[in-house]
C-alpha positions as CSV (number, residue, x, y, z in Angstrom):
1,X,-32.2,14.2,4.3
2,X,-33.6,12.2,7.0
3,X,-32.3,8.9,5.8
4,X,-29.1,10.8,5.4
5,X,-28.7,11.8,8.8
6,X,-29.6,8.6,10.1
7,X,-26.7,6.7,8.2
8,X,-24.4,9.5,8.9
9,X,-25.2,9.1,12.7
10,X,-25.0,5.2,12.6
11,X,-21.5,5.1,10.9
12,X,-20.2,7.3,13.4
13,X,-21.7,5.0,16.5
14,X,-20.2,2.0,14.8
15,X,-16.9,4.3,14.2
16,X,-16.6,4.3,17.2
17,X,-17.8,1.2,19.0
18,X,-16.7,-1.4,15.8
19,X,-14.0,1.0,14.1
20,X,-13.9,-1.7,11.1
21,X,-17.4,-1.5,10.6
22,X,-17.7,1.4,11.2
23,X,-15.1,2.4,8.4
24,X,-16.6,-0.4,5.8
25,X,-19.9,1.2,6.5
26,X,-18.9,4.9,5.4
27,X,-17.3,4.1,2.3
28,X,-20.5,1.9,1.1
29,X,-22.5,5.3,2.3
30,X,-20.6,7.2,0.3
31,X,-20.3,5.6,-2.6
32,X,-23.9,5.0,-2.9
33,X,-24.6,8.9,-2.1
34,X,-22.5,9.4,-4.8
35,X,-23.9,7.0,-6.9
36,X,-27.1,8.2,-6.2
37,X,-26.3,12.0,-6.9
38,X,-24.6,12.2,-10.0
39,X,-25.1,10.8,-13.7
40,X,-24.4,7.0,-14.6
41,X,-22.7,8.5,-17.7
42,X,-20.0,10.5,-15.1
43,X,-19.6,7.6,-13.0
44,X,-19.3,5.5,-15.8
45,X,-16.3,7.0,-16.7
46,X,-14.7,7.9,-13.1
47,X,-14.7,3.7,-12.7
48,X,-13.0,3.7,-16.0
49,X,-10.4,6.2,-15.3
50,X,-9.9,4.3,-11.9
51,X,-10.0,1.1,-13.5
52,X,-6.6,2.6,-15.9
53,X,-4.7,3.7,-12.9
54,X,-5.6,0.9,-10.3
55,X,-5.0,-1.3,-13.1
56,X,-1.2,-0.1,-13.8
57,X,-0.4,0.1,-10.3
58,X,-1.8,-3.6,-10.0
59,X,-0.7,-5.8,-6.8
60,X,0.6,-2.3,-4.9
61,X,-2.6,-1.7,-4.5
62,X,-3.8,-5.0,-3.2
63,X,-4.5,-6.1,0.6
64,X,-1.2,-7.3,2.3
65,X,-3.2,-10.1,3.6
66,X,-5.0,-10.9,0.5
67,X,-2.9,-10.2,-2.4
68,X,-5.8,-11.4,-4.7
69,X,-7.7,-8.9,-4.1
70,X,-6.5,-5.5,-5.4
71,X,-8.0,-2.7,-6.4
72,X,-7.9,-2.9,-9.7
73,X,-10.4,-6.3,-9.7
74,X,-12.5,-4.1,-7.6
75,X,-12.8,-1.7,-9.5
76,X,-14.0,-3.9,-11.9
77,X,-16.4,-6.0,-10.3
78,X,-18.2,-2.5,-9.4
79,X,-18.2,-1.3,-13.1
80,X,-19.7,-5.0,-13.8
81,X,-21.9,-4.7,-10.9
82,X,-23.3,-1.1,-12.1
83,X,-23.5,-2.5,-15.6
84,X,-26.1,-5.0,-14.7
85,X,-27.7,-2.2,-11.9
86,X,-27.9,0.0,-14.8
87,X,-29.3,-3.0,-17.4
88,X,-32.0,-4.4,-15.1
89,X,-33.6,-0.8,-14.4
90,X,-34.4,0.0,-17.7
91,X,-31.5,1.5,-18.8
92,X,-29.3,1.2,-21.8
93,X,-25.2,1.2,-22.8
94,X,-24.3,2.5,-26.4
95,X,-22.7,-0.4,-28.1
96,X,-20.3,0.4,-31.0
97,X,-20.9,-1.3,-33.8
98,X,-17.0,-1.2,-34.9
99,X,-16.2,-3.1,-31.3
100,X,-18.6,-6.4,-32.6
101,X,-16.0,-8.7,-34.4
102,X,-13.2,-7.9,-31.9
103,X,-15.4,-8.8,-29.1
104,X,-16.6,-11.6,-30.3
105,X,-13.6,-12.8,-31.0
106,X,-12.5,-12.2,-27.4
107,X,-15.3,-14.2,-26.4
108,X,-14.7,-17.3,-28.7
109,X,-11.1,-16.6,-27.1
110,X,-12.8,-17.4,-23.7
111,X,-15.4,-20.0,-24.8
112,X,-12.2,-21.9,-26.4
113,X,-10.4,-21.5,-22.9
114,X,-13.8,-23.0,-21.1
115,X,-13.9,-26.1,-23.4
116,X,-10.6,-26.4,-22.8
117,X,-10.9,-27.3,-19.3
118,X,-12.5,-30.8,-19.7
119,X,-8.5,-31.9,-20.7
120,X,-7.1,-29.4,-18.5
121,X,-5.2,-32.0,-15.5
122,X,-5.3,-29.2,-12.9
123,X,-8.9,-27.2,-13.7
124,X,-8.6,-24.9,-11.1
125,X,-6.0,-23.2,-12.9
126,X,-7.6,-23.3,-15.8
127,X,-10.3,-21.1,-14.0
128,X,-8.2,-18.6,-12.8
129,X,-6.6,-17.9,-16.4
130,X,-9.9,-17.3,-17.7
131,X,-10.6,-15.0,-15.0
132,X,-7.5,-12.9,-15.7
133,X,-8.1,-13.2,-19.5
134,X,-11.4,-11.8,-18.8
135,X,-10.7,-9.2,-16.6
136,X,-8.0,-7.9,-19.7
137,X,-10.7,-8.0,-22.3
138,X,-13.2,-6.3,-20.0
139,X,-10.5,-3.5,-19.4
140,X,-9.8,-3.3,-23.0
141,X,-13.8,-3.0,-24.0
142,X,-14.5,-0.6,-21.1
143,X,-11.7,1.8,-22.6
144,X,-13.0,1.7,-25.8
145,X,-16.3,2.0,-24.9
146,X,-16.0,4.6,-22.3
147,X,-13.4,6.8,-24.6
148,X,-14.3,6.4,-28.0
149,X,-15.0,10.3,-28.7
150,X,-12.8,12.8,-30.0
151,X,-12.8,14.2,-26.7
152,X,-13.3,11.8,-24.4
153,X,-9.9,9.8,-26.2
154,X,-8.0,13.2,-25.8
155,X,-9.2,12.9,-22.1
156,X,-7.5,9.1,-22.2
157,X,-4.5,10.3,-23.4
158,X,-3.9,13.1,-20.6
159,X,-4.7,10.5,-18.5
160,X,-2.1,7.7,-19.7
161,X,0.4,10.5,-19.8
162,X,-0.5,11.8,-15.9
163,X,0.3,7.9,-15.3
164,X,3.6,7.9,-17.6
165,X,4.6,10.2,-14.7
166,X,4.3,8.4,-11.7
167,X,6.1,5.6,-13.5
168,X,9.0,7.7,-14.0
169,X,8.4,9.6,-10.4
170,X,8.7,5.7,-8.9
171,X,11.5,4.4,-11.3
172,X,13.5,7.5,-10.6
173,X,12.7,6.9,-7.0
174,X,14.5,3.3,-7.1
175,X,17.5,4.4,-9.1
176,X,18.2,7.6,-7.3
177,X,17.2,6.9,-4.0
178,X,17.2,3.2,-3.4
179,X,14.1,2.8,-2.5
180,X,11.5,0.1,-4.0
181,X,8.1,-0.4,-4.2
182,X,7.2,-3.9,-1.9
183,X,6.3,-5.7,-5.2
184,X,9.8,-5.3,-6.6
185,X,11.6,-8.4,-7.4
186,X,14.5,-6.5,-6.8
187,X,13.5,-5.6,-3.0
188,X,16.2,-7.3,-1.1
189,X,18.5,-7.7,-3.8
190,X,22.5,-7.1,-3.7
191,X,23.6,-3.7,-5.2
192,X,25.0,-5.8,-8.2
193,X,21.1,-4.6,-9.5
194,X,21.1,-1.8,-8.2
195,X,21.1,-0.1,-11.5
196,X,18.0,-1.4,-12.5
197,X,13.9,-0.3,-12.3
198,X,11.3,-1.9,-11.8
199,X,8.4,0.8,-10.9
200,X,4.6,-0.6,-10.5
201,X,5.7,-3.6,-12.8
202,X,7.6,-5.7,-10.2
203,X,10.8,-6.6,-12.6
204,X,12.8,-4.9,-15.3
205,X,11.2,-6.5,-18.4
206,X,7.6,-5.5,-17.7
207,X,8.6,-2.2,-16.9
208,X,10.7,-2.2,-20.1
209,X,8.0,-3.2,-22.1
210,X,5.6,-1.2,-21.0
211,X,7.8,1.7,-22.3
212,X,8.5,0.6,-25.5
213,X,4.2,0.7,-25.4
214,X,4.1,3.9,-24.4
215,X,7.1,5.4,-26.9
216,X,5.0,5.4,-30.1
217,X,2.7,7.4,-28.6
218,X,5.6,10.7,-27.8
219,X,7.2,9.7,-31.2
220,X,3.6,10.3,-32.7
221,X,3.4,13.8,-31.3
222,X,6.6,14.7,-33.2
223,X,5.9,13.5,-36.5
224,X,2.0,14.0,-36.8
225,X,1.6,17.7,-35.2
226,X,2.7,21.2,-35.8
227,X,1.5,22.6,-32.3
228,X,5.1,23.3,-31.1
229,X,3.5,22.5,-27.4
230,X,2.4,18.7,-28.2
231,X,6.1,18.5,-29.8
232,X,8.1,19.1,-26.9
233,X,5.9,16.8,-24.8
234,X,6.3,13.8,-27.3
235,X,10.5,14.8,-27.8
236,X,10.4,14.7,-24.3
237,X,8.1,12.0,-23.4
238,X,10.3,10.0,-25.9
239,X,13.6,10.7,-24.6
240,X,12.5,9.9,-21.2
241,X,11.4,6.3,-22.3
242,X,14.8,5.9,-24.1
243,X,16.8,6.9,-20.9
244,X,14.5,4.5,-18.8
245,X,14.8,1.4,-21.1
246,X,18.6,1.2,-20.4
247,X,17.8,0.9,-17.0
248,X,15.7,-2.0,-17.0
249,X,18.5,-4.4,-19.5
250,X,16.2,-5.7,-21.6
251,X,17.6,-6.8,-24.8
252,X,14.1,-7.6,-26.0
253,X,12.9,-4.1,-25.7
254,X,15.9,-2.5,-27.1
255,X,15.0,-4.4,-30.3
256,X,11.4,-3.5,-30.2
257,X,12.4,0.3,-29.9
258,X,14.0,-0.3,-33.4
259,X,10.7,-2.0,-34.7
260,X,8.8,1.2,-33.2
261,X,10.6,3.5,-35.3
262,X,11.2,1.4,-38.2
263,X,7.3,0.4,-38.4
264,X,6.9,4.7,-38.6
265,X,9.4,4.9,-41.3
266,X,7.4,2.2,-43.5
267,X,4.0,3.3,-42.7
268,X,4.7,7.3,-43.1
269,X,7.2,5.9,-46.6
270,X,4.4,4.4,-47.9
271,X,2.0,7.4,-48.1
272,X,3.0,10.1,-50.5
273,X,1.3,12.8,-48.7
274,X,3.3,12.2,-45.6
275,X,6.9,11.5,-47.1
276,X,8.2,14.3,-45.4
277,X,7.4,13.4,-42.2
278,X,8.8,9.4,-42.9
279,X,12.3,11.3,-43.4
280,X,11.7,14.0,-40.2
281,X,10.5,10.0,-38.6
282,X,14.2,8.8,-40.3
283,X,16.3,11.5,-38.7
284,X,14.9,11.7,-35.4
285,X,15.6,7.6,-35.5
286,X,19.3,8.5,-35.9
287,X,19.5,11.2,-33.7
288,X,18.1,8.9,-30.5
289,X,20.1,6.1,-31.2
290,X,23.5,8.5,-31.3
291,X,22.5,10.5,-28.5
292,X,21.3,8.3,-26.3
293,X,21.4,4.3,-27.1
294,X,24.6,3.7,-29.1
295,X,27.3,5.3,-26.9
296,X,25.3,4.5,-23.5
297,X,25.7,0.9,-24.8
298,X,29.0,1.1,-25.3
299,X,30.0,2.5,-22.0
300,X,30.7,5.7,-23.4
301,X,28.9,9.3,-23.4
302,X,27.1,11.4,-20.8
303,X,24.8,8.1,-20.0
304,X,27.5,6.1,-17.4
305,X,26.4,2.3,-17.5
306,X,27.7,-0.3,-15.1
307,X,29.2,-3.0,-16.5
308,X,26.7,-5.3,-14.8
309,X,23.9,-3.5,-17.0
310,X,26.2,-3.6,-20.1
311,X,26.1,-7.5,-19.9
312,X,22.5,-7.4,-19.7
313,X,22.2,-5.8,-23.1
314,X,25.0,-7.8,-24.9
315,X,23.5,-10.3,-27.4
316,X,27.0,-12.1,-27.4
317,X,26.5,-13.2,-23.9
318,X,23.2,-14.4,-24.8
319,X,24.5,-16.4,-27.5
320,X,27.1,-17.9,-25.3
321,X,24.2,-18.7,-22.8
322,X,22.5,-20.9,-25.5
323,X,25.6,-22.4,-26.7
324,X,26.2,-23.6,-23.3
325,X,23.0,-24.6,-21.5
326,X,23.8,-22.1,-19.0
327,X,21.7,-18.6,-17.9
328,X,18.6,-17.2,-18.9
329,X,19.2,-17.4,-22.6
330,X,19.6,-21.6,-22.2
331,X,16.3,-21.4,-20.1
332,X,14.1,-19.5,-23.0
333,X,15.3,-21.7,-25.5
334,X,14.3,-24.9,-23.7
335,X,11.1,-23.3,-22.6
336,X,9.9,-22.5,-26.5
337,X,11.5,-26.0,-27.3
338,X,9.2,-28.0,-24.9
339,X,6.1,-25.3,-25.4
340,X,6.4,-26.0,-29.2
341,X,6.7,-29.8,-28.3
342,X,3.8,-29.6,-25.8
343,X,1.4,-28.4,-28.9
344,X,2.5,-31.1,-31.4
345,X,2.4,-33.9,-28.7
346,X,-1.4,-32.9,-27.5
347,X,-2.4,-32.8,-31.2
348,X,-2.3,-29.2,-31.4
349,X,-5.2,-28.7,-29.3
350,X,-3.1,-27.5,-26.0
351,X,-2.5,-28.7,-22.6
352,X,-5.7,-26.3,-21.5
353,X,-6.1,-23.2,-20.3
354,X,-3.4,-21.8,-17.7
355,X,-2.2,-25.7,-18.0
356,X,1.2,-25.5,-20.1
357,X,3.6,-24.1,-17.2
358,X,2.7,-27.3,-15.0
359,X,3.2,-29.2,-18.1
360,X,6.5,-28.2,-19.2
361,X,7.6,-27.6,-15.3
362,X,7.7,-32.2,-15.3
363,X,10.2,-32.3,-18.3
364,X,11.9,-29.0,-19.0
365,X,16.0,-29.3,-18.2
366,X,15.4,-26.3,-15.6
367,X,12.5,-26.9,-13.3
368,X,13.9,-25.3,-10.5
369,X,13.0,-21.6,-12.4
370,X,10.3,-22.4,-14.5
371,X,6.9,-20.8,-13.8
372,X,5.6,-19.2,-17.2
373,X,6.7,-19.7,-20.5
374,X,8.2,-16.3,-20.7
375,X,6.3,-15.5,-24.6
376,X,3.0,-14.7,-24.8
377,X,2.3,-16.1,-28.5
378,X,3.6,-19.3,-27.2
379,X,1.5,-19.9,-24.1
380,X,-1.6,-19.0,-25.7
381,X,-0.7,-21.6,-28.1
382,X,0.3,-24.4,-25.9
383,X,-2.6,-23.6,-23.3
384,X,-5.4,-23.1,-26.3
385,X,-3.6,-24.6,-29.3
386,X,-4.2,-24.0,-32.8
387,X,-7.4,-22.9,-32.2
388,X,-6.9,-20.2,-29.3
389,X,-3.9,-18.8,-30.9
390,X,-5.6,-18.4,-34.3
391,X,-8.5,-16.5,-32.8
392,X,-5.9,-14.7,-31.0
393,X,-4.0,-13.7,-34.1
394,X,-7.1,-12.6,-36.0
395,X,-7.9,-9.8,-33.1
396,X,-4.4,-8.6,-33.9
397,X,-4.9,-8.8,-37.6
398,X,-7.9,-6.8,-36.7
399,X,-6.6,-4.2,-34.8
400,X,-3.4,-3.5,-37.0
401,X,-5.5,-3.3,-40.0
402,X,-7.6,-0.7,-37.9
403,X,-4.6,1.4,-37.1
404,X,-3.4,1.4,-40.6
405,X,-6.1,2.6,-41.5
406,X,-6.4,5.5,-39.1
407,X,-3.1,6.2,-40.3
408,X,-4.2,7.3,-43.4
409,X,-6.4,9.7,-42.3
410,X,-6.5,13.2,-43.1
411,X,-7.5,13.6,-39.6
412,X,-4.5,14.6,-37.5
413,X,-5.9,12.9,-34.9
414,X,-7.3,9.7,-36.5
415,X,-3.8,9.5,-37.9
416,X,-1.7,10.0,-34.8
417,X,-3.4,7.4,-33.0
418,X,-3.5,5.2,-36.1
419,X,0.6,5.8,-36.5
420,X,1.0,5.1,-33.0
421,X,-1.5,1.9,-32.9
422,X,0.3,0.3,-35.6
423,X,4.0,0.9,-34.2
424,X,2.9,-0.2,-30.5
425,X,1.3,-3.3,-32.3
426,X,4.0,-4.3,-34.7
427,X,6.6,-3.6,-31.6
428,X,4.2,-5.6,-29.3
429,X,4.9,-8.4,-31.3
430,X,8.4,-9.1,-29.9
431,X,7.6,-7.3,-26.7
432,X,5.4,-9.5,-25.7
433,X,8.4,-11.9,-25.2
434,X,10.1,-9.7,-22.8
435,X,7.5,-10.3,-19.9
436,X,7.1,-13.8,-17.8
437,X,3.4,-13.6,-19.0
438,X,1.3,-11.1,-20.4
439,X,-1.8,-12.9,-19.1
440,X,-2.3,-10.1,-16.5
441,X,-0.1,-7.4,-18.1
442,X,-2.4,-4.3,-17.7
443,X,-0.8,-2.3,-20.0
444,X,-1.3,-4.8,-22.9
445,X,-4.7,-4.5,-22.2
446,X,-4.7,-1.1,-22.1
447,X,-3.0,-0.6,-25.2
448,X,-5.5,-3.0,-26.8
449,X,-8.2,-0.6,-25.1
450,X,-7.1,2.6,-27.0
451,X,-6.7,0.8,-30.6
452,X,-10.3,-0.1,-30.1
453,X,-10.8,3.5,-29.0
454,X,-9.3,4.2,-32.3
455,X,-11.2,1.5,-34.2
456,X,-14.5,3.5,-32.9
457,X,-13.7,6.5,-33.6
458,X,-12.3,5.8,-37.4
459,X,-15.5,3.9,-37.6
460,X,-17.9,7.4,-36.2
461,X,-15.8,9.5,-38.8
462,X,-16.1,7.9,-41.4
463,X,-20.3,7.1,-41.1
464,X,-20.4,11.0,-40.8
465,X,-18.5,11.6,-44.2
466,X,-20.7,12.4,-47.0
């Protein structure tokens, strides 16, 4: 108490002599009162739970004057730091044994990346795309660590949906009121975008993405329980994402939202026990795309579209782009042309890590615009080569197989996650095309976190069945 007192009385001197150290002072206090007070298991998981949040809102909550340091990566560095506190006093951190392969293939991933930087021409970004490739897996293992009970993964998913609401609270904010977050790329825009949201996500396509992420997890609800509670939340939860994903125009998205709920129909169609559902799964397919997506893209029904955002969603015009050289679709093409080219002509080993953007920047037709490859397979491949994207592919072999196989659980649980694990997964794999980079896509990550989450828990289960 008397140590207590004496920090107490020194913050406030400095308070108010030194107001900034005075301020930095009282929040280290505090934190390590509250480290010292309560158990490393409970603030194990409050760091966790930050680490979610801080991680979606990413750069908004970041220093104006340092935008590098936000407070997601502090968050991190402090669960790292009380890791190791925790480690060197004796202490110990249950590992799952289910997590072993995936993580070690994430850490191949990341030895791979180091190696890579003795080709690398500019190292220094090679350094930082291992840092942000790190700071993903560590997001994804500390989920799946942290939330691999049955309770502490219905905890997660209360959590992510709390989150799903300030999403839609922000995005609602920018197409109702006007008003956008600083990050938005559409800040200072003309009002020919004004239809658009961008929420924590800074553009249209990473928030469009991270819907079509978080839809499998409301169409689960629907097909998987009976609780007429968790049924409206998912109907809901899943009209909501529908509605939203028109605003952002991204034609990518709108073709993973048919891959979500075509991946249910297969999975749920190939298990006899669950037929039923696959047609409920069938019907409520239909009924979203004639409520809500068919005549909203066609400029008719209750859902008014301007003609700007019609364009974005019109494949034609995309086509016409490509035919012509001109627009965003001519500047994809050319960027997977030259990525592609870039891994044959370094002999399929890649230009190293974070090192393909500067690459292609010196020949592409389109310099001017280019500053990731925008597709995620594709610059893991031409920054790792063959190697990095094969490791790569076998943690996505891994999970899916995971999912599939929680999906044929007869625990209502295990199954809804493993339903919604696969579609997210399957859908992922032409989402991830939508945004520039998924490098430092938190929601990615954290959808990578609860399959893991899954992968522990199916694992648990089944060493407790007889």
């Amino acid at each position: 108490m008397v140590a207590v007192g004496a920090v107490t009385a020194l913050c406030a001197a400095l308070s108010v002599f030194v107001p900034p150290v005075g301020a930095a002072l009282t929040i280290v206090a505090c934190a390590v009162l509250v480290a010292w007070t309560r158990p490393v298991g409970v603030l194990g998981r409050a760091l966790a739970v930050a680490a979610i949040v801080t991680a979606i809102a990413g750069p908004n909550l970041a220093l104006p004057t340092a935008p590098g340091i936000s407070a997601f990566r502090v968050v991190i560095v402090l669960l790292f730091a009380g890791v190791l506190a925790h480690l060197a006093i004796g202490g110990a951190i249950p590992w799952p044994r289910a997590l072993s392969l995936p993580a070690s293939l994430f850490g191949l991933i990341l030895l791979w990346a180091v190696i890579s930087l003795a080709w690398a021409d500019e190292p220094t970004e090679g350094i930082r795309w291992i840092g942000l490739f790190a700071l993903g897996v560590a997001l994804s293992l500390t989920i799946a660590v942290t939330f691999s009970t049955r309770a502490r993964i219905i905890q997660l998913l209360k959590i992510l949906g709390a989150v799903f609401l300030v999403v839609v609270a922000v995005s609602l904010m920018e197409l109702v009121l006007g008003i956008r977050l600083p990050t938005s790329r559409l800040l200072d825009r003309t009002a020919d975008t004004a239809f658009a949201a961008t929420s924590f996500f800074g553009n249209e396509n990473n928030l469009a993405t991270y819907l079509t992420l978080t839809l499998p997890y409301f169409v689960g609800l629907v097909i998987v329980f009976r609780d007429i509670r968790l049924r409206v939340i998912g109907a809901a939860g899943g009209l909501t994402t529908l509605l939203l994903l028109l605003y952002t125009g991204s034609k990518t998205n709108l073709l993973v939202t048919a891959l979500v709920f075509l991946t249910f129909f297969i999975v749920l169609a190939m298990d006899r026990s669950m037929r039923r559902q696959a047609f409920l799964g069938a019907l409520a397919l239909g009924a979203a795309a004639a409520l809500v997506l068919v005549p909203a893209l066609n400029g008719v029904g209750p859902i008014k579209l301007s003609d700007r955002a019609l364009s974005k969603f019109s494949f034609t015009l995309l086509t016409e782009q490509v035919d012509n050289g001109v627009g965003s679709g001519a500047v994809r093409a050319s960027l997977t042309n030259e990525g592609l080219t870039l891994v044959r002509e370094t002999g399929g080993i890649g230009a190293g890590a974070g090192n393909s953007s500067a690459a292609i920047a010196e020949r592409t037709e389109y310099p001017e615009v280019v500053l990731l490859l925008h597709n995620w397979w594709l610059e893991v491949a031409a920054d790792l080569g063959l190697i990095g994207i094969a490791l790569y592919i076998c943690v996505y072999v891994f999970m899916v197989s995971r999912q599939l196989r929680a999906a044929r659980s007869p625990d209502p649980l295990l199954r809804y996650l493993g339903l919604a694990g696969t579609a997210a997964l399957v859908g992922f794999v032409v989402g991830s095309l939508a945004p520039s980079s998924a490098l430092a896509f938190s929601p990615m990550w954290i959808t990578f976190g609860v399959c893991l989450a899954t992968t522990v828990l199916l694992s648990a289960t089944r060493g407790r069945q007889p």
